[in-house]
N, C-alpha and C positions, 0 to 999 in steps of 0.2 A: 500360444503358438503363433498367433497371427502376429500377436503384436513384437514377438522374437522378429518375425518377418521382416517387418514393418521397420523396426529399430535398425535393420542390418543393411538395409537397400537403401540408395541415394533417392533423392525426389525425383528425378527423372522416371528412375524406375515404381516411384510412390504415383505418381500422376497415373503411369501406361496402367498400372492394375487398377486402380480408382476409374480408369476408363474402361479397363475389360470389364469390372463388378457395376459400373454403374449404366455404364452405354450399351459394350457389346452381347452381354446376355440379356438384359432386357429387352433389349434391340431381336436379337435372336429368339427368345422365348415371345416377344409380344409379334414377332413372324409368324412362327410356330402357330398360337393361338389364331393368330387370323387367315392361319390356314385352314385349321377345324373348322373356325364358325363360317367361314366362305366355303369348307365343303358341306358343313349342315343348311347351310345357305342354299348353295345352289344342288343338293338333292330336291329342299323345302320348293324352289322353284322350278324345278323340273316335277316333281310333283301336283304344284297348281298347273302349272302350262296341261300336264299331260290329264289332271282330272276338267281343265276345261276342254280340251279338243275331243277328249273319250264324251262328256258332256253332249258336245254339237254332234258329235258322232251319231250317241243315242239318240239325240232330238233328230239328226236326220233318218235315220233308220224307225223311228217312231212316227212319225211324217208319211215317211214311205209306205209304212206298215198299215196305218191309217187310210191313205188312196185307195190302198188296195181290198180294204172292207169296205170302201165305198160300192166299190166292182160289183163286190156279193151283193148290191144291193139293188142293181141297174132293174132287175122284173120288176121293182115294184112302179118304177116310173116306165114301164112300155107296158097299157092296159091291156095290147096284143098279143103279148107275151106272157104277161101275167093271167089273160083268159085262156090261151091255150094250154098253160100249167092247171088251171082247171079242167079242162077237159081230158087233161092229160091222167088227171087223180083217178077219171071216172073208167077209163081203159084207151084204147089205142088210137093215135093220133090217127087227124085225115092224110093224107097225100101232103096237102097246103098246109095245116098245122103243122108238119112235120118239117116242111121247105119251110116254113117261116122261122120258128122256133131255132136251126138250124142256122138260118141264116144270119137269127139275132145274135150268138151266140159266139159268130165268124166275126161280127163289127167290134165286138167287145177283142176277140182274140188279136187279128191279122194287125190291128194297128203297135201291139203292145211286143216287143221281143222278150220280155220278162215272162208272160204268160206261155204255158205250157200245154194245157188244156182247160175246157171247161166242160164238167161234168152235171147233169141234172137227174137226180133218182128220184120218179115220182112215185108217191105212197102204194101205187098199184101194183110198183115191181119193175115196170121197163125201164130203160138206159137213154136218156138220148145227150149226144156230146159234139164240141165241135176240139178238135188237139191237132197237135203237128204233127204226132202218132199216131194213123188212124185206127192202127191194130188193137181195137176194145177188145177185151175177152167178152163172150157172152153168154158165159156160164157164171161171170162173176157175179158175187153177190155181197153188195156195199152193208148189208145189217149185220156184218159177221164181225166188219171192221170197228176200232175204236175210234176213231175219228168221227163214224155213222154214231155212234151210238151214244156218242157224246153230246153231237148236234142235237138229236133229237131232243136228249133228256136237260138241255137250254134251251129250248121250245124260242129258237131266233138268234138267241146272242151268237158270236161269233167265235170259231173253235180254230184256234192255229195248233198246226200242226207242222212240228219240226222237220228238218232230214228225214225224207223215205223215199225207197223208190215207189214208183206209180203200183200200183198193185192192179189197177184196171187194165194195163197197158201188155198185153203178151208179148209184143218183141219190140226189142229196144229201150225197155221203160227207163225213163230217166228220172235223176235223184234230183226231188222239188222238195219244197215245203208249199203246202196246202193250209187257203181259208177256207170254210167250209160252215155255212148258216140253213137253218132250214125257213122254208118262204113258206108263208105263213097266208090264208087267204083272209082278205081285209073286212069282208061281210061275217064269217063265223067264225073266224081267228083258229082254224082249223088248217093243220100243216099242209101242204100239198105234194112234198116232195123235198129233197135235200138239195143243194148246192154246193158244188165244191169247185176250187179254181186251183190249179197245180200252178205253181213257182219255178222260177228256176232262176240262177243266182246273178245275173248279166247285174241287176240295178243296186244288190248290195256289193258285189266287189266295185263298183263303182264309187260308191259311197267312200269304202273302202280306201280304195287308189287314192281318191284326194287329200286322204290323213300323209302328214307331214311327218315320217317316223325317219327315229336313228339310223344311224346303218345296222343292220343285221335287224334292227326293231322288227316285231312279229303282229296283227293287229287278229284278232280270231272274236268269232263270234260264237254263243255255248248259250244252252239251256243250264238251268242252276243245278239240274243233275252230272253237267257235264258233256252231254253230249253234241256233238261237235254240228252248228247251223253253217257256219262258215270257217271253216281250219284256217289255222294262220300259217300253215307248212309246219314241215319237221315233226321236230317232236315238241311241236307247244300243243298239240291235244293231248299230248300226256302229262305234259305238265298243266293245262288248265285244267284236266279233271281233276287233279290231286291239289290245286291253288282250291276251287271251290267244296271241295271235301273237309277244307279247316274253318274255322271258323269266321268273321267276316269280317275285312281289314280292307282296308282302299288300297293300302300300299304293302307292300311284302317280298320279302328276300326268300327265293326260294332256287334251289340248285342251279347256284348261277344265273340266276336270274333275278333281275327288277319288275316286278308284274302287278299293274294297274288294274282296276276295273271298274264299273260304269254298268249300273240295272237298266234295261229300258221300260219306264214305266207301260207301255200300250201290253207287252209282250211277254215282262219277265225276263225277256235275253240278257245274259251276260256279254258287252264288248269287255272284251280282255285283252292289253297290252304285255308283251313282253318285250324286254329290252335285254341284251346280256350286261352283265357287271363289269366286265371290263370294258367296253366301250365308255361307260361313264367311266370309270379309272382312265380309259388314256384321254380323256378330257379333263379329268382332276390332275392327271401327270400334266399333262399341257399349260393348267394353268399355276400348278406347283410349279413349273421350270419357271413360269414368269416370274412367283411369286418372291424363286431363288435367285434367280437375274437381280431384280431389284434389289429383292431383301441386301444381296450383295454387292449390288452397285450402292446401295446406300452404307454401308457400312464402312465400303472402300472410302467413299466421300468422306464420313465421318473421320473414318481412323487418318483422312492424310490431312482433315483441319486440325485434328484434335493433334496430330504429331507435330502442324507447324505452331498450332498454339504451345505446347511442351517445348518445340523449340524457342519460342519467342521467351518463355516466361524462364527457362532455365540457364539461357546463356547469358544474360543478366546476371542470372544471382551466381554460375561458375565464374564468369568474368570476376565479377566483387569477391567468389572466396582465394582466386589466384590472387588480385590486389591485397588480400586481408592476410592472405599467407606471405606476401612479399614484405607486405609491412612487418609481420612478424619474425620474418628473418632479419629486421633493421633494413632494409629496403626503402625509403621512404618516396623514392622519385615514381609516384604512384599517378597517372592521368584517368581523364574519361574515357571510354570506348570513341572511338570516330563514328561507330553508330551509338549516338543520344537514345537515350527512352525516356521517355518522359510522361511515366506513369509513378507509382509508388515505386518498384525495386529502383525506378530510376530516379527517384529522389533520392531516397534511402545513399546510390553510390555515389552520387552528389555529394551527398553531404559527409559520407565520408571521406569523399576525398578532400574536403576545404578541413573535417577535422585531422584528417593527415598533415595537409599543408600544414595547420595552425602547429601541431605536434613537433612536425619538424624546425618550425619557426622557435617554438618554444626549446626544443634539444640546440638548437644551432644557438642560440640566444644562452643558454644555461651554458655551453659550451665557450661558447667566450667569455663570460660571466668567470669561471674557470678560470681559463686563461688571464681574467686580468686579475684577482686573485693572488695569482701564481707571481704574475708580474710584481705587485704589489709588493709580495713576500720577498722576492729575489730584490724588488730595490731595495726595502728595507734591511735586508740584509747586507747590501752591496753599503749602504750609510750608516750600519750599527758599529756602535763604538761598544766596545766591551766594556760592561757598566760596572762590572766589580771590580776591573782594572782600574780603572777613572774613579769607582768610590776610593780602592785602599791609597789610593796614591795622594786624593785628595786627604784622605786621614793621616797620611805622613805632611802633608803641609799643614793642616791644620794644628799639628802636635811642634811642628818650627813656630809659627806664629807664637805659640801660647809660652813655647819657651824662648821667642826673644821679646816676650810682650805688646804683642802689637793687638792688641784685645779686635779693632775695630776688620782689620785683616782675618783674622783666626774667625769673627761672627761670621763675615761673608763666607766664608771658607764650608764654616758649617750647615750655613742655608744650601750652600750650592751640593754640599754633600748628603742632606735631609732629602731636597729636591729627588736627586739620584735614585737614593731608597725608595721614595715612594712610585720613581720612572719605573722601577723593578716590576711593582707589582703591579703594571696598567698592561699583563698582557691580554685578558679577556677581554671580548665583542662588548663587553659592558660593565662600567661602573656607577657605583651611587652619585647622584648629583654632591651631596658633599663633600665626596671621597678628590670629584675631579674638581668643586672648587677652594678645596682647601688646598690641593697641590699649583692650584691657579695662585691662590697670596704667597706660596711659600715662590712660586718662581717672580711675585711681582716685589716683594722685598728684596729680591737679587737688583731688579730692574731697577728701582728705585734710586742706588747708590751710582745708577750709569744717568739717570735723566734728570739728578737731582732737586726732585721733587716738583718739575716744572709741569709735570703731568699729570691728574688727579684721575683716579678710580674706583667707580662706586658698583658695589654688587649689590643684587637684591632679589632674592628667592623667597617664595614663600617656604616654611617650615614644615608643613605640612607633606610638602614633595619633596625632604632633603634623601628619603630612600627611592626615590624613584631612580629606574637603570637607565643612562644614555651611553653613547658612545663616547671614548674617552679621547682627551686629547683635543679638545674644540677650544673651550677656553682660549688658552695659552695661543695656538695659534689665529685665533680670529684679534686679539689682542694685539699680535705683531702687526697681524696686516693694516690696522688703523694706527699704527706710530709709523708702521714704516711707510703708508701713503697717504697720511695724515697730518702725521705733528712730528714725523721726524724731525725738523728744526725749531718748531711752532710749542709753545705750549700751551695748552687744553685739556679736557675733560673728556674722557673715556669713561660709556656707562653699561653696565651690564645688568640687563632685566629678565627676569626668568619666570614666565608667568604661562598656564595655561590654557590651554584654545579647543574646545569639545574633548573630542579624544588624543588630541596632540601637546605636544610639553616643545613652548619656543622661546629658543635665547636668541634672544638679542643685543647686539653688539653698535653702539652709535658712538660716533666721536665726533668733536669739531674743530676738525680740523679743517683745511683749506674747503671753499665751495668746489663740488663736485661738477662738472659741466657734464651735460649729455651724453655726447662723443664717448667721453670718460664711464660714465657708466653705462652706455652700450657695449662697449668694449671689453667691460670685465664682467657684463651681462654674458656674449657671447665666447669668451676665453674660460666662462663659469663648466659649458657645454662643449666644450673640442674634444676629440675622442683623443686627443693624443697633443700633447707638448713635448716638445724636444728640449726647450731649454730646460737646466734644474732651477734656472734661478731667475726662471721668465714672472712676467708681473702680475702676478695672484694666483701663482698655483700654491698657493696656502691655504687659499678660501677653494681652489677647483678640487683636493687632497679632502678636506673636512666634505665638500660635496659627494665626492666619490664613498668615501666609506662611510659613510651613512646612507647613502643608497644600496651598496654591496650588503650592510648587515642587516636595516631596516626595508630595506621594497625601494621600488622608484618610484612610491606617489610622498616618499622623505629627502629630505636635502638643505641646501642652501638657496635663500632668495638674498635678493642685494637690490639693495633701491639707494634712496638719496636721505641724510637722515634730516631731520627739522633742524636744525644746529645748519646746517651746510654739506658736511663731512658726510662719510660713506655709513651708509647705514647697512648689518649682514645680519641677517634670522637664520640659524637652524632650527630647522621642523621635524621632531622627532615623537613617535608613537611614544604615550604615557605604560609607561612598563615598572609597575611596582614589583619590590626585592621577594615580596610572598610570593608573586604568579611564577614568576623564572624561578625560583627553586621546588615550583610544585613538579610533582612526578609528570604529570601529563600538561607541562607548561609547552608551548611551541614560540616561536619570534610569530610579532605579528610585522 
């Protein structure tokens, strides 16, 4: 399926999805994830924060809690106090004991706004106390209570005592918590009476106030049964008695609520935090919106580099397949973009375009190649005599010689009609080297009887390559060109060598006739190379003819060279690829 996809869609649109599968959902999904672990993050650190401040919390309220068992301790450091707690054991104070005791008990209260009362039960049964409420009941009786009977049975240690109202107090008694030790006499370690000090809450909401809470956050202080020492409001005493009724967890989600807590070691108290869950939600939304801000800002970024890179890389390669379809329609006038690249796609259209040129070079070049072909054919055609005309008509002269006996007229007759026959069959790109120099003697025994014999001509081929294919028709005319710029008057010696050179097969042509001068064969040097002669009968287009078609059928690294020969006279080499009669009749033979 995908790769149906994939097959059917341009690269443009192959990049954008390679960019949503590998950029944008990772991009997206690795958001995502780093939005969990920064919200399991920042629960884990609201967490530490809130179990160290509940932490200082308890140390400060354990501190506090601490002072205040100092308090219960104050008779044993006043001998005066602590003797009249003696006498007090034994029954009813004096006047002065009583003022005094009294008054100790005012120094300890009046400075302290937390304190409530201070009460002393000695063993004997009486009450004496100094409180803000002076209303004692005096019918009360402290051994009924648990607080009393607590102290007692710790013979000293200290007995806290949560949330109550005063029980001693008959009007107005107000809600303290109470320490409460019994004094102990230091000769026979015998109790002398109990102590108790009433609380009331001025020094732990203080405590309290200074804790740093969320909004709506609730800070409550609880015994581990749940009962409330200092309520946080609402309804968090209902919810911390049911937090402390499960089992015991620092952290915990409980109806809508985030709720921390913190033992005080001196006391047992429980400080308990509540926080609601959505407050931390609109601070996780808060930072979720940044998270989305960015995560989106960055993606935007990403998606408009990533677009101008897909730009950059794709208008390259549409540019090259507009050029590659223009070429394909035969279009060839194909350029660079005016904007260069000059990375790899921009090599790449580089170089097609220099293979275009060359392609075009090469069509344009084959193209006139063509054309002079065509030329070729139409002159030849425009100078063909009709050769069966010219043989039969030569066979009716030949047939008058023989009947008025003119033997030596009649031979000529029939060389020059022999000649003809064999013209017949020189119309293929190639003949056998014997083929075209046997038809070379039969034309130079015509010659013969016009130069009478002033001219001598030697041929010499190896045997070896008498089947080898050249172009035909070189002979005879390289032969004219050195009588006729040669020895037309002169007589000499005309030699013809036919011998090979690597993979090429060259005749050569030398005569000695007049010395050749410079000039002279610069001239037929460069009349060898003119694209074009006008006259028919200009001076060596016989030699620039035998040039020509042997480059038309063999390539242009074949032809004719022309230099000066050792004799004096014009020396002419055709250069023609060794082409044995087996490889051109084989099935898969080509020209080379």
């Amino acid at each position: 399926m995908l790769h149906s996809v994939l097959t059917n869609i341009s690269l443009r649109q192959k990049l954008l999805f390679s960019f949503v599968i590998l950029v944008l959902l990772p991009l997206s999904a690795i958001s995502f994830i780093s939005y969990q672990i920064f919200r399991a993050s920042l629960f884990d650190n609201i967490s530490t924060s809130t179990a160290e401040v509940l932490r200082q919390t308890g140390n400060n309220i354990d501190h506090y809690l601490r002072q205040l068992a100092e308090l219960t301790e104050r008779p044993y450091f006043d001998p005066n106090a602590l003797g009249i707690m003696v006498e007090a054991r034994n029954g009813r104070l004096s006047p002065d004991s009583d003022a005094y005791l009294s008054d100790f008990f005012k120094r300890i209260l009046v400075p302290r706004n937390d304190t409530e009362g201070i009460f002393l039960y000695p063993m004997s049964g009486s009450a004496y106390f100094a409180a803000r409420n002076s209303a004692h009941q005096p019918d009360f009786d402290p051994s009924k209570t648990t607080w009393y009977r607590e102290a007692v049975k710790r013979k000293g240690q200290i007995v806290l005592t949560p949330t109550h109202v005063q029980e001693q107090i008959g009007y107005q008694p107000a809600r303290v918590f109470s320490l409460t030790r019994v004094i102990n006499d230091f000769s026979t370690r015998q109790p002398l009476g109990v102590l108790t000090f009433d609380f009331n809450y001025t020094e732990l909401q203080k405590i309290r106030d200074d804790v740093a809470l969320f909004a709506d956050g609730r800070l409550g202080i609880y015994t581990k049964s749940g009962e409330a020492v200092l309520s946080g409001g609402g309804d968090s005493d209902e919810h911390a008695a049911e937090y402390l009724r499960l089992p015991h967890h620092k952290y915990r989600l409980l109806k809508d609520y985030w709720m921390a807590s913190y033992t005080v070691p001196y006391s047992d108290w429980v400080v308990l935090y509540q926080v609601p869950v959505h407050v931390l939600n609109e601070k996780l939304e808060t930072i979720k919106t940044y998270i989305v801000l960015i995560a989106a800002c960055g993606l935007l970024l990403a998606s408009a580099f990533y677009g101008w890179i897909v730009v950059r890389l794709t208008d390259p390669l549409l540019s090259l397949r507009k050029m590659m379809t223009r070429v394909g329609a035969g279009d060839f006038s194909v350029q660079m973009p005016q904007r260069e690249v000059r990375d790899e796609i921009g090599q790449i259209t580089a170089h097609f375009v220099k293979v275009t040129r060359r392609l075009q070079e090469t069509i344009e070049a084959t193209h006139v190649l063509q054309l002079k072909r065509k030329q070729a054919q139409l002159n030849a055609l425009r100078t063909q005599i009709n050769p069966h005309f010219l043989y039969n008509t030569l066979e009716s002269i030949y047939m008058m010689a023989i009947m008025n006996e003119d033997e030596e007229t009649a031979r000529m007759i029939g060389l020059l009609g022999d000649f003809f026959k064999k013209t017949l069959r020189l119309n293929a790109d190639f003949v056998t080297l014997r083929e075209e120099v046997g038809n070379f003697q039969v034309y130079w025994e015509l010659q013969r009887v016009r130069f009478a014999r002033r001219i001598e001509v030697a041929v010499d081929y190896p045997e070896e390559y008498a089947d080898a294919l050249i172009v035909p028709l070189i002979l005879q005319p390289l032969v004219e060109n050195a009588i006729s710029h040669g020895l037309k008057e002169n007589a000499g010696r005309i030699s013809i060598l036919i011998f090979p050179e690597g993979r090429r097969l060259c005749i050569r042509v030398t005569d000695s006739g007049q010395e050749l001068t410079e000039a002279k064969l610069l001239d037929a040097r460069n009349r060898l190379n003119e694209e074009k002669v006008d006259e028919p009968h200009a001076a060596h287009i016989g030699l620039r003819n035998i040039h020509e078609r042997i480059r038309l059928v063999c390539g242009d690294e074949y032809g004719l060279e022309i230099d000066r020969a050792p004799e004096g006279g014009l020396m002419a080499k055709a250069v023609l690829p060794i082409k044995l009669k087996e490889e051109h009749d084989a099935p898969d033979s080509g020209r080379r």
